[in-house]
Structure formats: structure tokens, C-alpha cells
N, C-alpha and C positions, 0 to 999 in steps of 0.2 A: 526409812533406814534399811538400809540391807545388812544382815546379820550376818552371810556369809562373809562376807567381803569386810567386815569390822571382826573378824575370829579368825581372818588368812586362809580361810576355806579353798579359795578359787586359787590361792596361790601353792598352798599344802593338801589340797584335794587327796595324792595320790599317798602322802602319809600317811593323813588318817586311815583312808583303807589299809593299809599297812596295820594302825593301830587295832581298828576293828579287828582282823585278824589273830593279832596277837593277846587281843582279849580272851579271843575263842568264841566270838559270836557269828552265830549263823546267819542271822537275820538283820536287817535294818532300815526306820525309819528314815524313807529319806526322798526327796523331789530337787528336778532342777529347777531355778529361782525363773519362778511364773513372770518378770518384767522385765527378764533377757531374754526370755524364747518367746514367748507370745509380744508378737510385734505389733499384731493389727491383725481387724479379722479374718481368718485363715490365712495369717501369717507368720511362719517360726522361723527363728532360727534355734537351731539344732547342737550348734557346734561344742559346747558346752555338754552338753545330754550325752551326745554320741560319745564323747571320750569318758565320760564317768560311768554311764551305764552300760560300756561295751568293758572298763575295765572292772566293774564288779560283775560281770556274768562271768569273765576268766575267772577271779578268785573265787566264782562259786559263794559267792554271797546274794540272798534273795532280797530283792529291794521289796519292801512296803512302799507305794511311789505315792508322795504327798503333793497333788498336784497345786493347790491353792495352801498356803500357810497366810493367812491373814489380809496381805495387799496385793493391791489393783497395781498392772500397768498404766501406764497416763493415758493413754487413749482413750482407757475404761474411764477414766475420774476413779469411781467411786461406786459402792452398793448400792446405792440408788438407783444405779441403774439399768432400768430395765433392759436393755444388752446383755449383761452380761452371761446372764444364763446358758443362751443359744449359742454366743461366742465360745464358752469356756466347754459348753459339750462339743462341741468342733474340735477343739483345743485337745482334749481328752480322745476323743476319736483316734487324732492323728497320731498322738503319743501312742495309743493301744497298737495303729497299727505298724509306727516303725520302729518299736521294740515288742515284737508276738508272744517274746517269752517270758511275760511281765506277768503275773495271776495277782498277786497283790494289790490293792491300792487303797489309801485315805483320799477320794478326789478334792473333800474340801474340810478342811480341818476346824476343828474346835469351832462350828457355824452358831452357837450360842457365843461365846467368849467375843469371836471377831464384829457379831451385830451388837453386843452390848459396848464393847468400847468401841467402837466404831460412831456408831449413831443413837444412843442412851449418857454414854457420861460423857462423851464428845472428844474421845481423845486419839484417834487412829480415822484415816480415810477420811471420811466425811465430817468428822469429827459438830455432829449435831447430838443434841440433845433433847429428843423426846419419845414421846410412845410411838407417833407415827412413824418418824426415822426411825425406829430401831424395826418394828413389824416391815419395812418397807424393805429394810437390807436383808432382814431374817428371809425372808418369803422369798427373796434372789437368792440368797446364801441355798439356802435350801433345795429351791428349783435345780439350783448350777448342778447338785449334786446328784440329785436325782436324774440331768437328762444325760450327766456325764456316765453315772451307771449305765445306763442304756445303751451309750454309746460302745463303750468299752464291753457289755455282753451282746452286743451283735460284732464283735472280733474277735472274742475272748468268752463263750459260754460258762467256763466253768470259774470266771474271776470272784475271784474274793472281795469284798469290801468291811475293812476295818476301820469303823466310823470314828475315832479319837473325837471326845467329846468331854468337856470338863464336868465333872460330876460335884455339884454345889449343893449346901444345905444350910438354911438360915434360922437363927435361932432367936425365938424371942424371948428379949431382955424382962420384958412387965408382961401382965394380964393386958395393958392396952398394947402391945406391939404383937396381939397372936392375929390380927388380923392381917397386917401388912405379910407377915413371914408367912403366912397362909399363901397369900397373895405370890410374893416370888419362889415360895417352893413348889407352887402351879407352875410358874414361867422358866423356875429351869426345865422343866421336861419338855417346850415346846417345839425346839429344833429336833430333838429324838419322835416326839410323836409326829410331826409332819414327816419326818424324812421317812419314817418306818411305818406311815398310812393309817397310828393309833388314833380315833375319835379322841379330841380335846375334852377337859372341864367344861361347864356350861359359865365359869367365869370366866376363862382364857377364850373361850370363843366368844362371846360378849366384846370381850381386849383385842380378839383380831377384827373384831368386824368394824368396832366404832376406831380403830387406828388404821382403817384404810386396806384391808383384807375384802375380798369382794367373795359372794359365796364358790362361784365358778373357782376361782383359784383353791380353797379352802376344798372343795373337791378335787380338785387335781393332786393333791396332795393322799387324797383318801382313794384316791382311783389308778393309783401309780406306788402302790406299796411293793417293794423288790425288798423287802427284810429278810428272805430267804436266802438270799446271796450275802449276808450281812453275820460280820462280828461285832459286837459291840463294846469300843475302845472306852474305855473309862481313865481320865486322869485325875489325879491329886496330888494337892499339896496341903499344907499344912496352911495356905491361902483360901483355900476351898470352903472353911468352913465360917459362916456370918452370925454377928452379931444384930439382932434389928431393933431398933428403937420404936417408941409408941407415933413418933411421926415420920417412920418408915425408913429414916438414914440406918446406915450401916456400916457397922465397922469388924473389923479381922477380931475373931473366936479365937485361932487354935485351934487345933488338932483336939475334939470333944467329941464326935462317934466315931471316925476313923474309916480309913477305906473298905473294912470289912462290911461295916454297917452300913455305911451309903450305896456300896455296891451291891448290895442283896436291897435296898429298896428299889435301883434302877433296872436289877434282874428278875425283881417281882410284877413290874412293870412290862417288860420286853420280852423274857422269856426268850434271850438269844445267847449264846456263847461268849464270852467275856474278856478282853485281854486287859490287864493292867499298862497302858500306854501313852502315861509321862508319869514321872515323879521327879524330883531333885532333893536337894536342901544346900545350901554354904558350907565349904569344907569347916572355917568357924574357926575361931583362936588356938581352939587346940586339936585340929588337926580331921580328930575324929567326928563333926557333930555328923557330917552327911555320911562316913560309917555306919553310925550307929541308928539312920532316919534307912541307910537300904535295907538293916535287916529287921526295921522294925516292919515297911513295907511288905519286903518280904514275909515274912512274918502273917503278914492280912492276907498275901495271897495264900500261904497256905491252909488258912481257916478258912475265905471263900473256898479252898478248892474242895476242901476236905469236907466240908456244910455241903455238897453235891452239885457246886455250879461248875460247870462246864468253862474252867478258866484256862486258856491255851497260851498265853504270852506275857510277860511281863518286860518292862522298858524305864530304862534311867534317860532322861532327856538333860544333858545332850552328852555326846562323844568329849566334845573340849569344853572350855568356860565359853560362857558370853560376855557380852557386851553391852550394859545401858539398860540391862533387864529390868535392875533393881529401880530406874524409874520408868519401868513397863514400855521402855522405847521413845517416850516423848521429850527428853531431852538427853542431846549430844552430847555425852561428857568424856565419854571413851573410857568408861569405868568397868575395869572387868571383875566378873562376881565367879566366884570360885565355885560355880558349881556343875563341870564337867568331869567326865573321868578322867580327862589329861588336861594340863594348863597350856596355854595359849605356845607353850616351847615344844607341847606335844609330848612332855612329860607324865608317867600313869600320876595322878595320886591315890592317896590311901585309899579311897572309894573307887578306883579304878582296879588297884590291886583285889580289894575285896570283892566287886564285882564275878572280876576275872574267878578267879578260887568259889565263889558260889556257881558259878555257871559249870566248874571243873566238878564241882562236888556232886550237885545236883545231876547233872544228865542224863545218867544211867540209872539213877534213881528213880524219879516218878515214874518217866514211861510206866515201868513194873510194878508200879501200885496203884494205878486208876486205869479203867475203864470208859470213863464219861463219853469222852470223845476222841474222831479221829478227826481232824482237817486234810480234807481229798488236796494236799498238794500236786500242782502235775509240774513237775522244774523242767522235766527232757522228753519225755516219752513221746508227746504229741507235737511239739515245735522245734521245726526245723533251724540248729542253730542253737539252742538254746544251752545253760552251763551242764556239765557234768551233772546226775543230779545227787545229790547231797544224801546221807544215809536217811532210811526211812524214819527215823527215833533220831529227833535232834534236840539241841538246847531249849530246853522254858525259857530260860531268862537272857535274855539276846536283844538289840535295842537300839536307839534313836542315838540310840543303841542296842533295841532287841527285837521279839516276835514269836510266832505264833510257834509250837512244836505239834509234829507231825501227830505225838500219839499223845495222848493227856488224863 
């Protein structure tokens, strides 16, 4: 399914920018759709890219460029395959090199989220279900990204990479379910520790090897760490958090530690710089519930920030409503779920007005009261071409609607 093209994206492209603006966000999460430009290997078309990312460098809006969001073009099939890696850093090359004044980028998004449903519960791409499909697509997933970094810092030395990455925590239901929840509070961390060259558990390494993980790959992952160039994107929702049973199924918690708590266990782990990068909730019967879900988010971000992590961005996902979310895309219904800042007419709602007024309120605020960090943006200075560039001290909270601020 394509998302743009079910939310009139490609047909209201240049509104939403329009909208983005009018919010007052700086920043935005955003890629052209990976199975119109990537045609075949080292073959793109362009013509899409060029008009959307030549008209956000006029407006002086800084893209975060999401080069993979979840699917394969057809050629590729699927995660399984061993293609895709080389093809998809080629892909990423050519992008770095015909927009120079890019420094952002997520090159492959949510690479836990897209191997698990992908090839574990069987419902996107390849849609298989077991341990060896899912390590098979994880370990591409992962590769793509890593040699796509690579790619993009021999064009781009000083790029950024914001890993958007679902941050999961399972909770056990009985005394017999603490083993299973052991068990996958191991395996969320395993796309972040490969991608970021951390030595695994001695049980997850056990789970990659007898699922088809060879040791040689397993070190290329440990011998190809680039976390230095790296933020690490955290998302949540109030999905995030599991219930597990004593024979391992699982079902939806609720919102029970909260983004503050989960995100100080994956910043005691990684020790990298943090952005909060997706949230939503359903505007809801009375108007207010996803009002009242940003400022509670918000809210988390300002306890991590204020706890001493170094958290630079925060992001409401998405701009407008979706489409088919609410059955995670597997089936056609054309049901759209209200949880955008504007609805499919390109109208703000209440969460979009509120946004906007937080982003107003907030911006000249923190800069002046934290220290933590600075993110070395470079928008004009060194590439030729590139937007005006943007004031030193910009928006926190700016998004898929947002991203990173200069001083934090």
C-alpha cells in the first residue's frame, strides 16, 4: 500500500508544505517513496524527489530524508533478500550525491518494527513467520543501513543519522511469563545493538546464530560501528508497551512506564543523544484525547531532558491523517484514522493548533536553559546551493512533523 497516495500527498504535496510552515516547524521527517525512484539497480527516477526537495530547500525547511519506510520495490521482492543491502547503499549514494545539501537522514526506518512484521508475525513483505525469517530480514535491514551510512559519509562527512527506532517493553503477566518477556526485552534491542556495533546477550547471540546469523556477518556488524555520527530516534506509542503470557503470546498494556522510563533504559544502553521521533494518538469523540496524549509526551520529554539526556527533537507523526493504520495496513478499507495535525481537507485540528502554540511557546525557551548539547548543523555554509540557513537556536519540537534544534 502506498500511504502517500491514500492521504493525496503526491497530489497536495505542495500544501502540506504550505501547512508545515504555518505550523512554524523547522524541521521534517520526510523521504521520497523508495518504489517510484528506485526502479532497478542503479536506477532512479528522480522527478518526484527533485520537485519536493528543491521546493523545501526554498522554504528553508531541513528535511530528515527517510530513505526506506518499511517496503520493497518489486524487483527487490522482499527482506530476504540478500540484494538489497548493496542495491539500497547505491540508492542512498546517489541521493546524497544529487541533493549535497541534505546532512540529515533516517536511511532505514524502524528496522525492528519492519523485520518483525514483515517476517515474524507475517504481515508486510514477505509476510513469513519464524525466527529464521525475521534474523534474515533483520541482518539486511540492518546491513542496508549501515553501508548506506557509508555511503552518504563519503559525500557528506559531517551527516547526521537519526535512527527512528520503536522503543518496546514487555511486561510479564505471571511468575511463568518472566522468562519469555526476558526473552523479547533481549530482542528489542537487537536492530540498535547491531546497527551501533554493541556486543549482544549471550542469549540473543545463541538466537542469531542457530536462526541462520553466520559468525563473519555477526562481526561485520561489530567491525562497522559509525554510532558516532548517530542520534538515536526513539518512538512511542501507547502500542509500545506488552503484555506477555506464561506461553509467550502477547497482548497491548497501555501506557505503564511511559516514554520517560523506556527512553532512559535505551540511553543507558547507547549513551547517544536522543530525539523523541513518532508519537500520535486519535483525535477521539471529544476532540481533545490526542491534545491531551502531546502534552503528556511532551511532558516525558521534558523529564528526560531535564534527568541530563541530551534530547534534541521531538516529532508528532504525521502532518495529516492516515489511512488503514488502524489495521497496520493489511487490509484496504480506506479508513482514515484521525490522527494527523490536519485532516485529509488539510484542515489544523485541535492537536495541530496545539502543536503549533507549543512550538510558539517553547522556542526561545530551552535553548536558555540547557547546555547538554549542540548539534553541528551545517544548512549553507559549505554547499553550494544550499537554503538560506535557518537561525542558529531553532524549534525542539518540529516534526514528521519535527526534529532536531541547534542548541539543547
Amino acid at each position: 500500500m502506498d500511504e502517500m497516495e491514500k492521504c493525496g500527498h503526491y497530489r497536495h504535496w505542495r500544501r502540506d508544505f504550505d501547512l508545515v510552515q504555518e505550523i512554524g516547524i523547522c524541521f521534517l521527517r520526510y523521504g521520497p517513496p523508495l518504489h517510484k525512484t528506485l526502479v532497478g539497480a542503479r536506477r532512479y527516477d528522480w522527478s518526484f524527489a527533485d520537485e519536493a526537495f528543491l521546493d523545501l530547500r526554498r522554504r528553508g525547511i531541513v528535511a530528515i530524508v527517510d530513505l526506506c519506510h518499511f517496503g520493497l520495490p518489486d524487483f527487490l521482492g522482499n527482506f530476504q533478500n540478500p540484494e538489497f543491502p548493496e542495491i539500497f547503499a547505491d540508492y542512498a549514494g546517489a541521493f546524497a550525491q544529487r541533493y549535497p545539501w541534505i546532512q540529515l537522514y533516517t536511511p532505514v526506518n524502524e528496522m525492528s518494527i519492519c523485520a518483525l512484521f514483515s517476517a515474524l508475525y507475517g504481515w508486510w513483505n514477505e509476510q513469513m513467520r519464524s525466527d529464521r525469517a525475521f534474523v534474515t530480514a533483520l541482518k539486511h535491514l540492518v546491513k542496508a543501513n549501515l553501508l548506506a551510512m557509508r555511503e552518504i559519509l563519503a559525500l557528506r562527512p559531517d551527516a547526521l543519522f537519526i535512527q527512528s527506532e520503536s522503543s518496546e517493553y514487555f511486561h510479564a503477566q505471571t511468575p511463568g511469563a518472566i522468562g519469555p518477556a526476558e526473552t523479547m526485552n533481549a530482542r528489542r534491542y537487537l536492530s540498535l545493538d547491531l546497527n551501533y556495533g554493541r556486543r549482544v546477550d549471550s542469549t540473543m547471540y545463541e538466537y542469531l546464530l542457530d536462526n541462520g546469523m553466520t559468525r563473519d556477518e555477526y562481526h561485520f556488524f561489530l567491525n562497522n560501528n559509525l554510532k558516532h555520527h548517530c542520534i538515536m530516534g526513539n518512538d512511542y506509542y501507547q502500542s509500545n508497551e506488552h503484555h506477555v503470557a506464561a506461553d509467550g503470546s502477547t497482548g497491548p498494556s497501555g501506557e505503564i512506564f511511559g516514554y520517560a522510563v523506556i527512553t532512559h533504559q535505551y540511553y543507558n544502553r547507547y549513551r547517544l543523544p536522543v530525539m523523541h521521533t513518532e508519537t500520535n494518538l486519535c483525535e477521539g469523540a471529544s476532540g481533545e484525547e490526542a491534545v491531551r496524549w502531546l502534552r503528556k509526551e511532551w511532558a516525558n520529554v521534558l523529564r528526560v531532558r531535564n534527568n541530563g539526556v541530551p534530547l534534541v527533537g521531538f516529532t508528532w507523526y504525521s502532518l495529516t491523517d492516515q489511512v488503514d493504520w488502524d489495521t497496520g495496513l493489511r487490509e484496504n478499507n480506506g479508513r482514515v484514522n484521525a490522527l494527523g495535525l490536519a485532516d485529509l481537507d488539510r484542515n489544523l485540528r485541535a492537536v495541530g493548533h496545539a502543536y503549533r502554540d507549543l512550538i510558539h511557546d517553547w522556542t526561545e525557551v530551552l535553548p536558555t536553559q540547557s547546555v547538554c548539547l549542540q548539534v553541528p548543523l551545517s544548512l549553507s555554509e559549505d554547499y553550494p546551493g544550499a537554503p538560506v540557513a535557518a537561525p542558529r537556536v531553532v524549534p525542539e519540537p518540529t516534526g514528521e512533523t519535527s526534529a532536531p534544534q541547534n542548541t539543547e
